[in-house]
C-alpha positions in Angstrom: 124.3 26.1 -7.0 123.8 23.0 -5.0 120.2 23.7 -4.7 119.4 23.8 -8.3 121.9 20.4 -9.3 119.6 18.8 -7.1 116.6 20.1 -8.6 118.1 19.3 -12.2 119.0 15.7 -10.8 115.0 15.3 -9.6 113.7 16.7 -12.7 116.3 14.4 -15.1 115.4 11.2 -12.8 111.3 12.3 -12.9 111.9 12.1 -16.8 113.8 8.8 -17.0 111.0 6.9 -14.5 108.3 8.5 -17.3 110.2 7.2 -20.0 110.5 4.0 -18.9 106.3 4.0 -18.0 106.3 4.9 -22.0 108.1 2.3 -23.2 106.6 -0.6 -20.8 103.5 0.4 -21.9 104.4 0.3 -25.5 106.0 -3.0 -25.1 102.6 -4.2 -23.1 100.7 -2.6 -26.4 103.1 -4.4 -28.9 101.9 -7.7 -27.8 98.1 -7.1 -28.6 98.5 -9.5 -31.8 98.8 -12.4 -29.2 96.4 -15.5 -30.1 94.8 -14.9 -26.8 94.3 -11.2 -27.1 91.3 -9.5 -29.3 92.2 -6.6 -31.3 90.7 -3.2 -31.3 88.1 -3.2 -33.5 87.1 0.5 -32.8 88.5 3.4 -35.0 91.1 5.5 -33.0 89.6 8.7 -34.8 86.0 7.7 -33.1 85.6 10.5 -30.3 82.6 10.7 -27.6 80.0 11.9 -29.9 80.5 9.5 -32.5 82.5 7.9 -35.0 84.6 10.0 -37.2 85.0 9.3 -41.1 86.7 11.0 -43.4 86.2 13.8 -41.1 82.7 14.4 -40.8 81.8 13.5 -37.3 78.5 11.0 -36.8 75.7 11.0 -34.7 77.1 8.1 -32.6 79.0 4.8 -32.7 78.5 2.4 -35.0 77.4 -1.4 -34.0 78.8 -2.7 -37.3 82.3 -1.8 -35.7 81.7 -5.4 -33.6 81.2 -7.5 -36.4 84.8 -9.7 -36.7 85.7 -11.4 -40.2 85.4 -14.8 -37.9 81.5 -14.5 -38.3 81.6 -15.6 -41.9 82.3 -18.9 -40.2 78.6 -19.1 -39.5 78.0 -19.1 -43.3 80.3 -21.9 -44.1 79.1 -23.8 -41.3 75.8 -23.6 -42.1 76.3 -23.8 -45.9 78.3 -27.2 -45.0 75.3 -28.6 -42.7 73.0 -28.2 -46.1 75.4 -30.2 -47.9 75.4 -33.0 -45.2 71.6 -33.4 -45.4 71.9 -33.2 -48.8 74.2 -36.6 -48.9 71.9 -37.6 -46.0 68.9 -37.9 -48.9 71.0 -39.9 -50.8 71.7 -42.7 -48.1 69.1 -42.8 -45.4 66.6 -41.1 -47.9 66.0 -37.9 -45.4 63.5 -35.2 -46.3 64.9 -32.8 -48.4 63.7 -29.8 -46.2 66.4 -29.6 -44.1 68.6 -29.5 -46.8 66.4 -26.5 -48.0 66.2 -24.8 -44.5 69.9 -24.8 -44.1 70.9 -23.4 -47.7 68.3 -20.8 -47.2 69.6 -19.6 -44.1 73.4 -20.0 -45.6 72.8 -17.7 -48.1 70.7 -15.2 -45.9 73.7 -15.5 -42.9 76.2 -14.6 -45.6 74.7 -11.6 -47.3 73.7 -10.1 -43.9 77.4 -10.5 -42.5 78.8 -9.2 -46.0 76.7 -6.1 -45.4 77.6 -5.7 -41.5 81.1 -6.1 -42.8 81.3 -4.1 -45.6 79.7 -1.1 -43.4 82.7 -1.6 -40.8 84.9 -1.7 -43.8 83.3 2.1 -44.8 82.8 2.9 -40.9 86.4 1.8 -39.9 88.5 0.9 -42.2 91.7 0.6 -40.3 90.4 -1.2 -37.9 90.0 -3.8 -40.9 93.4 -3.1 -42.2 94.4 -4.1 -38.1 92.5 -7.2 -38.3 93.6 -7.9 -41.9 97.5 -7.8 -41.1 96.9 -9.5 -37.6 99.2 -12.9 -37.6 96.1 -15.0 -35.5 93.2 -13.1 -37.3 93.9 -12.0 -40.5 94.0 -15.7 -42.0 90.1 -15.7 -41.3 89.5 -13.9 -44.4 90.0 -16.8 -45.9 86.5 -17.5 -44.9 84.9 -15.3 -47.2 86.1 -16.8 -50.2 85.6 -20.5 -48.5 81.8 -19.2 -48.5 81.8 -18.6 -52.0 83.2 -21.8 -52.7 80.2 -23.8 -50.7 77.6 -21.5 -51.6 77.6 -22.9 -55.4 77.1 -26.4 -53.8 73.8 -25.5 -52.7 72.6 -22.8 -55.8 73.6 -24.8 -58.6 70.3 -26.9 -58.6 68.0 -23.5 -58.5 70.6 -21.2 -60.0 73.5 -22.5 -61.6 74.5 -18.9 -63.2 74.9 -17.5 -60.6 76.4 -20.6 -59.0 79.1 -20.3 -61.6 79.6 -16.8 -60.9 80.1 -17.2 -56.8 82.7 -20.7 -57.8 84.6 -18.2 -60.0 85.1 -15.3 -57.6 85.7 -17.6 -54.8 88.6 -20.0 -56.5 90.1 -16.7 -58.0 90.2 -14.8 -54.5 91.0 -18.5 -52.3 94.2 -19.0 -55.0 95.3 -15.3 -54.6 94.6 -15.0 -50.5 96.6 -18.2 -49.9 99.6 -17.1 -52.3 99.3 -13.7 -50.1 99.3 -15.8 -46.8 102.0 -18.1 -47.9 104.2 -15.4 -49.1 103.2 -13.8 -45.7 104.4 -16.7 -43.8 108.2 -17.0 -45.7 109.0 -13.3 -45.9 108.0 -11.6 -42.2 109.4 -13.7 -39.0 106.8 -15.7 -37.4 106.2 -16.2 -33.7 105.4 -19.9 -32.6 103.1 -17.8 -29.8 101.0 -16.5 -32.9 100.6 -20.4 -34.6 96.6 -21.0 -33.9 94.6 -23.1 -35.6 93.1 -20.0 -37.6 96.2 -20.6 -39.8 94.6 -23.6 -41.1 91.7 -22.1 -42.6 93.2 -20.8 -45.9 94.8 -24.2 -46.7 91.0 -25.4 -45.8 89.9 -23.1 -48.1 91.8 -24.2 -50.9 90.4 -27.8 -50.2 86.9 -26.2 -50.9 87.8 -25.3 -54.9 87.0 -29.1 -55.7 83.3 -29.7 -53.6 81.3 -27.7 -56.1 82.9 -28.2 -59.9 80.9 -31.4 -60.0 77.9 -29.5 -59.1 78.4 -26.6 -61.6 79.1 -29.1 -64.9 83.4 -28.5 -64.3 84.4 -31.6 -64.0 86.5 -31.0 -67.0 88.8 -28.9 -65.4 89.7 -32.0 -63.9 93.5 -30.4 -63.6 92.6 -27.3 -61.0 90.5 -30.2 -58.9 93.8 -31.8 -58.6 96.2 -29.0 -58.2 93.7 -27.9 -55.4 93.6 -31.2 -53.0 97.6 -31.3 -54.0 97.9 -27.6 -52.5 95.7 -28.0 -49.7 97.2 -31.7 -48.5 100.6 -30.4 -49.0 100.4 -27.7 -46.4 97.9 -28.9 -44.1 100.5 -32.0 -42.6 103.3 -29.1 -41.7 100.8 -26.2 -40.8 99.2 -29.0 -38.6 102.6 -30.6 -36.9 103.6 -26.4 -35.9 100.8 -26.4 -34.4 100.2 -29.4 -32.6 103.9 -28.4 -31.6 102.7 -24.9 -30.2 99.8 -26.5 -28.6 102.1 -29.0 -26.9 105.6 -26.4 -25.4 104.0 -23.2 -25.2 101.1 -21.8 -23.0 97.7 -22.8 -23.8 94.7 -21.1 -25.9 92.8 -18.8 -24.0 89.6 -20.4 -22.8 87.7 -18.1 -25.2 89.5 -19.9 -28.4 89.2 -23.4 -27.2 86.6 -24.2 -29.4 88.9 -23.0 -32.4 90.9 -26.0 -31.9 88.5 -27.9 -33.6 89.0 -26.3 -37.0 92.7 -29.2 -36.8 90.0 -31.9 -37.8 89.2 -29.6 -40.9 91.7 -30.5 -43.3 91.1 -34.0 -42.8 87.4 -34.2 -43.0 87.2 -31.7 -46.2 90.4 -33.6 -47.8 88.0 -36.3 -47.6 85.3 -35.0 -49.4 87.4 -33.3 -51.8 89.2 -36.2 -52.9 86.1 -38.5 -53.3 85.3 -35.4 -55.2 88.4 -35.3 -58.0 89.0 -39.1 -57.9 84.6 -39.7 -57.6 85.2 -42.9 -55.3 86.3 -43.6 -51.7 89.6 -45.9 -51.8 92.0 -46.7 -49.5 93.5 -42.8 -49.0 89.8 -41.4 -48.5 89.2 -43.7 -45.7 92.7 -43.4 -43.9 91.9 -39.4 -44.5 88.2 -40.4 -42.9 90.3 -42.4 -40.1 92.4 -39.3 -38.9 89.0 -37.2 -38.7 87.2 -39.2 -36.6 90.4 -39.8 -34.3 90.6 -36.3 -34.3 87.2 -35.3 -33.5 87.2 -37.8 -30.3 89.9 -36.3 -29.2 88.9 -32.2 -29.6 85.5 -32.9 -28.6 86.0 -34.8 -25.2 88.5 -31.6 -24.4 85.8 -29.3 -25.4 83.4 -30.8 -23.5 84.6 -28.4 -20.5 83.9 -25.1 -22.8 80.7 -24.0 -21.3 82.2 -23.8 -17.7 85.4 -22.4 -18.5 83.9 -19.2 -20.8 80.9 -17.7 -21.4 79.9 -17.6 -25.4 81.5 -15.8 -28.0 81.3 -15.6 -31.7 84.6 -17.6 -31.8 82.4 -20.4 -31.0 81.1 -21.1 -34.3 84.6 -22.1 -35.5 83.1 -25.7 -35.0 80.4 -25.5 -36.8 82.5 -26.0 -40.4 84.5 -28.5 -39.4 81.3 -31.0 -37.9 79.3 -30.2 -40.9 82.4 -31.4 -42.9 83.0 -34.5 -40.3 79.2 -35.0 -40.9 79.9 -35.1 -44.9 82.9 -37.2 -44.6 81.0 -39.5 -42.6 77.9 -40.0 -45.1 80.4 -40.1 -48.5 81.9 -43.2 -46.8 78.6 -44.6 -45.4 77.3 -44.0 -49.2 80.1 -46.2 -50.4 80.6 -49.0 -47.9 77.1 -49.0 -46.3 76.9 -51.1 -43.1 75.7 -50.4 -39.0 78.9 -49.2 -38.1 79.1 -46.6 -40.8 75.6 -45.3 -41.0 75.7 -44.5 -37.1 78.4 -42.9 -37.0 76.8 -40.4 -39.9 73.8 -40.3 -38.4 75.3 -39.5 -35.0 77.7 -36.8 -36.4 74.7 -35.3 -38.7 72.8 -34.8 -35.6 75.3 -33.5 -33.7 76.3 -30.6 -36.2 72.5 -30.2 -36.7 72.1 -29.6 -32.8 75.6 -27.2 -32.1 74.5 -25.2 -35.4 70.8 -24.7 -34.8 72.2 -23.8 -30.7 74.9 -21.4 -32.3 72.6 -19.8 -34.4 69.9 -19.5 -31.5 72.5 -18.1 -28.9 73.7 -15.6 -31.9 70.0 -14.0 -32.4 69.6 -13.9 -29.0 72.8 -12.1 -28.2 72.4 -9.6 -31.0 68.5 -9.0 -30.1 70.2 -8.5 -26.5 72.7 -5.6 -27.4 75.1 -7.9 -26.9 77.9 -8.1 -29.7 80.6 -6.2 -28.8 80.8 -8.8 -25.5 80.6 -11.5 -27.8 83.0 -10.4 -30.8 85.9 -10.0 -27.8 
């Protein structure tokens, strides 16, 4: 009788120390949504031999499951760079063929990552439905409408129907993904942990609604132009002060989303554009808006200056690619109204640097993907 209590008391005390493994590791797998942790992008049905949908099994895995909803970044970054030349014809008188270089490619970037997306959509789709309900990542969908709403900037001249078209779906989709974000935000408990400067982008995005209309022939809808840089200004000072707040009494980014931390000069540098673009002239609010960008971007770029020796490169690094391009626009809308030295080199300077980081990130992008290499990179 003694012999089998203590076996019952071994077997009950063997089942306790394996429940408590279980639940540390569940606890360890509940804090995956972290800002400095990557989430699975693989389907849990996948199995050895391949990737299983809708249960047919494939012939193997499919590289589109690597592709985040970050990459659209490169779109908007490059589709802002083409705008920047663009304004850099009108005061330095550049050649227009960087301007056509860099909307070419926009447009080319963005259908190719909608179709590498929408097959990981089909391929996995709930590791998309992960990313999408993410706190840190899912406000990067925002960036698919945002490139909508720059794309009609640069088709408008050869192709203003379909200009029209892309302004349309994007401002429908940017007002109805920042009400979802929004409502997110006030109706599920946040974790100051989770605040990033991804939470920025869909307030960024709404910004964006007012760049093209006087492109497209809307300036008559003068009233959504407004209600736009209203939105957008309205929730970029808080969303930026919780940040700046995380930033300052909780653990830092991880070194792979340092570069991220430049998307903060974003609101600033495409409030500037988008208000010369509703009130069409730079007064005293554009240029204090133009102030807080540059202080900005003097301060995020001397700490990013480290970036290269603290991580190797990932796809997060393009997150600085929109918010220079837009610094480079801010720049030459100012330089365009109060020429002088001190304003024309500072556009100059900030055209060639976004010119330089984008044509590198795009390089180092090709060459990674030639390489085999995106799952490293997407992580």
């Amino acid at each position: 009788m003694t012999t089998t209590t203590s076996q019952a008391d071994r077997v009950d005390t063997s089942a306790t120390t394996r429940v408590g493994e279980v639940d540390s590791h569940l606890r360890v797998d509940s804090q995956t949504s972290d800002a400095g942790t990557a989430l699975r992008l693989t389907d849990p049905t996948a199995g050895e031999g391949g990737l299983r949908r809708g249960g047919h099994l494939t012939s193997g895995p499919s590289p589109f499951l690597n592709v985040p909803v970050g990459l659209f970044a490169s779109a908007i970054g490059v589709a802002a760079l083409s705008l920047a030349w663009r304004l850099a014809q009108v005061r330095f008188g550049a050649p227009a063929w960087p301007s056509s270089v860099a909307a070419g490619a926009a447009v080319l970037v963005f259908l190719t990552t909608c179709g590498a997306y929408g097959a990981k959509a089909w391929a996995a789709p709930k590791a998309v439905r992960e990313e999408f309900a993410s706190p840190v990542l899912g406000s990067l969908f925002a960036t698919i409408p945002i490139s909508l709403l720059l794309l009609p900037i640069i088709l408008a001249p050869a192709f203003p129907a379909v200009a029209l078209v892309s302004w349309t779906i994007g401002t429908i989709s940017m007002a109805a993904f920042a009400w979802l974000i929004v409502d997110r935000w006030m109706g599920t408990r946040q974790h100051i942990g989770h605040a990033s400067p991804a939470w920025i982008v869909p307030v960024v995005g709404v910004l964006d609604v007012p760049l093209a209309m006087p492109s497209i022939g809307l300036q008559s809808l003068h009233g959504v132009m407004v209600a736009a840089l209203a939105i957008g200004m309205f929730f970029a000072v808080p969303l930026f002060t919780l940040i700046f707040s995380r930033l300052l009494f909780e653990e830092r980014l991880p070194d792979a989303l340092q570069p991220s931390l430049l998307i903060l000069v974003g609101p600033f540098a495409v409030g500037t554009s988008a208000y010369v673009a509703t009130t069409g002239h730079t007064d005293l609010f554009a240029q204090a808006l133009y102030g807080v960008t540059l202080f900005l971007l003097a301060v995020l770029i001397g700490r990013l200056r480290y970036v290269r020796r603290c991580c190797p490169f990932r796809l997060t690094w393009w997150a600085v690619s929109f918010p220079l391009a837009s610094a480079a626009s801010a720049a030459l809308r100012v330089a365009i109204e109060y020429p002088g030295v001190l304003n024309d080199c500072v556009a100059a300077v900030l055209l060639l640097l976004s010119t330089a980081v984008i044509a590198w990130l795009g390089g180092r992008t090709l060459v990674g993907i030639a390489r085999g290499e995106l799952g490293r990179l997407a992580n």
